[in-house]
C-alpha positions, 0 to 999 in steps of 0.5 A: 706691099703689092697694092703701091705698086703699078697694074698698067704697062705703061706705070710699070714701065715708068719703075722698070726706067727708074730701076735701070738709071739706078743700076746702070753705072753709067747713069748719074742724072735721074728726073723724076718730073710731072703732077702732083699725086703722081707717085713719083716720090712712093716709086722712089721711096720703093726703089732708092732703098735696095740702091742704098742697101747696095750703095759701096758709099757710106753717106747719102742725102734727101735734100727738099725745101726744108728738113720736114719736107724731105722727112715728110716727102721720102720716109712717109710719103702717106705712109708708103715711103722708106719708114714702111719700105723697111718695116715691111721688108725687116730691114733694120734701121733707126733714126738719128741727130747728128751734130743737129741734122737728121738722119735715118742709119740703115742696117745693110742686110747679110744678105747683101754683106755675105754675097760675094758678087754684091760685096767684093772685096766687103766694101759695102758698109755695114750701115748706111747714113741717109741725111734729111736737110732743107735747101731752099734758103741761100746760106742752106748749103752751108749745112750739106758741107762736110760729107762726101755723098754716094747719092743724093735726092733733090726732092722739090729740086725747083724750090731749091736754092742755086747755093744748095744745088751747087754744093750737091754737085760738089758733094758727089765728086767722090762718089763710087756710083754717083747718082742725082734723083731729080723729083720735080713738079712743073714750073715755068720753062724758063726756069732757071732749074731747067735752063742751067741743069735739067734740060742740059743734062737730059741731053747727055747719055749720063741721064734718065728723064720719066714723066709722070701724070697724075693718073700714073700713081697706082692708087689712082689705078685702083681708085679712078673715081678718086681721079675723075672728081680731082681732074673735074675741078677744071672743066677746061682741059686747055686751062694753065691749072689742069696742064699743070696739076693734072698732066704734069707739063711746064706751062707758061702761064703768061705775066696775067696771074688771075686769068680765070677771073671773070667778073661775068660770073663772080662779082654779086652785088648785096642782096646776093652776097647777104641771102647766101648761108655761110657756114665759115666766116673769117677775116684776114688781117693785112698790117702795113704800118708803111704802105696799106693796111687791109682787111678782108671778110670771107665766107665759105658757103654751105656744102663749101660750094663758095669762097666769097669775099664779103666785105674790105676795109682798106687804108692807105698809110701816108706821112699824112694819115699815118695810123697806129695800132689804137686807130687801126682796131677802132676803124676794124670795130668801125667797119664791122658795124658798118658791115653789120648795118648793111644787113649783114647780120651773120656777122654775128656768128663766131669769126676766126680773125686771121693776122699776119704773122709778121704783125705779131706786136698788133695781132697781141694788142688786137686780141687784147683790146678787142673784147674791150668793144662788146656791149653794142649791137656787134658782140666782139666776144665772137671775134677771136684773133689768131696768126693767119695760117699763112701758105706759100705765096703759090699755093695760095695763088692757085687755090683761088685760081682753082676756084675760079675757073669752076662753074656751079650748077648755076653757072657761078663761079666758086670765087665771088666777090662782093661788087663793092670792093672795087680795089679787088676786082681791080688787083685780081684783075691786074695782079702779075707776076714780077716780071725780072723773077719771070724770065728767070722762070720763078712765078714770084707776084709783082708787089708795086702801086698798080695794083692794091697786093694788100686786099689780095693778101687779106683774102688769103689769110682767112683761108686755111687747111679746113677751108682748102681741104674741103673745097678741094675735090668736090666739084662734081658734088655742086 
């Protein structure tokens, strides 16, 4: 088990603070904040466990954005979380559903039960219940209702909803040693997480405030090499994305989303945009029966070293020139051909066409009828129709802000877009955040008539795990 935990002075010192919040009686609020891959939720997961196992309190509970998370995010944690924890110390344990809610039921050693000093008057219970529950959405809370709580762990704590929140301060009323374990990555300051709860409660003697940068996580102690060619993908150690991701600090990232963007080193024109090898192509499907309907072709260069969108097709629906879904795939055929007669012709490879999952009545009458259209020069049977593996708004965001502000060795950037789509290079450089959701602190992006979000969404919906896995972490290699 040594090999998770910290070599250096200061990581080691980072679990000898969280180990004192969580014995010290007098300690309720434990903030974990800082970057991704910092290890904050493994040292967590080492450390939460020997507090439950002598916890005088039956129920805990791991609250994250939904139940998977909180499973994903504390009992694996990449296979170092609590399942491994127990496993490698012989702590007996099982897992439950219980009146539909997840649970782990733990076996409190006899060790611990026979100790005189650790179980006075035997009021540690014999087995403990640890609850795993989504909290993001608003009627959420209404699940955390019932139990009583000894502990309980906010994991994503700013992606929560206030309700959930809400009721976890509730649900600790009766706690014998009551303990709040805060793991947060970085938002915006004037988040309302940190304004109404966080920055309030590190200001009392009751709480214990550690941060975390990435290059806190042991692994990265013992694998630096890992940690050069992450910290690599953004050159500018000033940028928004590297104080974020990298050094774990709350960053105002401004209303402009796309700040990265620089049409110098990423509009091409078409023989640049046709020369290129594309080992993936996609294309993301937007619907807007009421507003725009958008389509978007992507291609991931070879070695991965691009994103680059090819091609658009935009309609603007109206009372006037409404279109359904017959006219909406005949202009889809109309507009591959276009392409096609362009000189683009690896448009001929096979393609994944990504559609929105809301669209699920068009993406079943798109995969019906579009094989209908082979036998001219475009062959559609290579054209296969899939519901867009659609993230989270932000991680699609800055994903493409990744690749934006990385530089080729020719001086390009990893984000290109062909000069022809004029209502992207607009929205990308005009996109921002809702503003009423920003000084609230929550980066939400504005959906208004400034600005085409309908090409913004299409290009994110042809990227998937594939396309982000391997675009991420090899800049050094370009």
């Amino acid at each position: 088990m040594n090999f998770i935990l910290p070599k250096s002075k200061e990581n080691k010192q980072k679990y000898i603070d969280i180990a004192i919040g969580l014995s010290n009686k007098k300690i309720i609020d434990i903030v974990l904040e800082g970057a991704i891959r910092s290890g904050k939720n493994t040292s967590i997961a080492f450390l939460v466990l020997d507090f439950w196992l002598r916890s005088k309190d039956k129920f805990h509970l791991v609250l994250s954005t939904t139940t998977r998370n909180a499973f994903l995010n504390l009992a694996e944690a990449d296979n170092l979380g609590l399942f491994y924890q127990m496993l490698s110390r012989g702590i007996g344990f099982r897992t439950a559903n219980l009146n539909g809610i997840s649970a782990i039921i733990i076996q409190t050693p006899t060790s611990i039960l026979e100790n005189e000093e650790l179980n006075k008057n035997g009021k540690v219970p014999t087995e403990k219940y640890v609850y795993f529950m989504g909290g993001a959405k608003a009627d959420a809370y209404k699940r955390i209702k019932g139990n009583s709580y000894g502990s309980i762990v906010l994991d994503e704590g700013n992606e929560l909803h206030n309700n959930s929140i809400i009721e976890c301060y509730t649900r600790l009323a009766a706690a014998k040693e009551p303990k709040r374990i805060w793991l947060i990555n970085p938002k915006n300051p004037n988040h309302f997480v940190y304004k109404k709860y966080l920055d309030p409660a590190c200001k009392k003697p009751t709480s214990i405030y550690i941060h975390f940068k990435m290059k806190n996580n042991p692994f990265f102690e013992r694998h630096p090499e890992k940690l050069k060619i992450f910290e690599e993908q953004w050159p500018d150690k000033n940028s928004t994305s590297y104080k974020l991701l990298c050094l774990g600090q709350r960053v105002n990232d401004g209303k402009i989303i796309y700040k990265e963007f620089s049409p110098k080193h990423s509009v091409k024109d078409w023989s640049w945009i046709c020369k290129q090898e594309y080992i993936k192509l996609s294309i993301g499907v937007d619907v807007g029966y009421t507003d725009s309907t958008a389509y978007s072709l992507v291609g991931y260069t070879k070695g991965w070293k691009n994103k680059v969108v090819i091609h658009q097709w935009l309609h603007k629906n109206s009372i006037e020139e409404e279109m359904g879904t017959d006219e909406l795939i005949s202009n889809f055929v109309g507009w591959i051909e276009d392409v096609y007669y362009l000189g683009f012709t690896q448009i001929q490879q096979y393609i994944r066409v990504k559609v929105d999952d809301a669209a699920k009545g068009f993406r079943l009458d798109f995969k019906k009828q579009l094989p209908l259209f082979t036998g001219g020069d475009v062959n559609f049977d290579n054209f296969k129709v899939y519901k867009a593996d659609k993230k989270k708004i932000n991680e699609r965001i800055y994903f493409d802000k990744m690749l934006m502000s990385q530089r080729t060795k020719e001086g390009d950037s990893r984000y290109i877009v062909f000069a022809g789509c004029k209502q992207m290079i607009e929205s990308i450089s005009s996109a921002q955040w809702n503003i009423d959701a920003y000084e609230k602190g929550e980066n939400v992006r504005e959906d208004t008539s400034k600005f085409e979000i309908g090409v913004l969404d299409s290009s994110e919906y042809a990227d998937d795990d594939i396309v982000m896995n391997n675009m991420k972490g090899i800049h050094s290699k370009l």
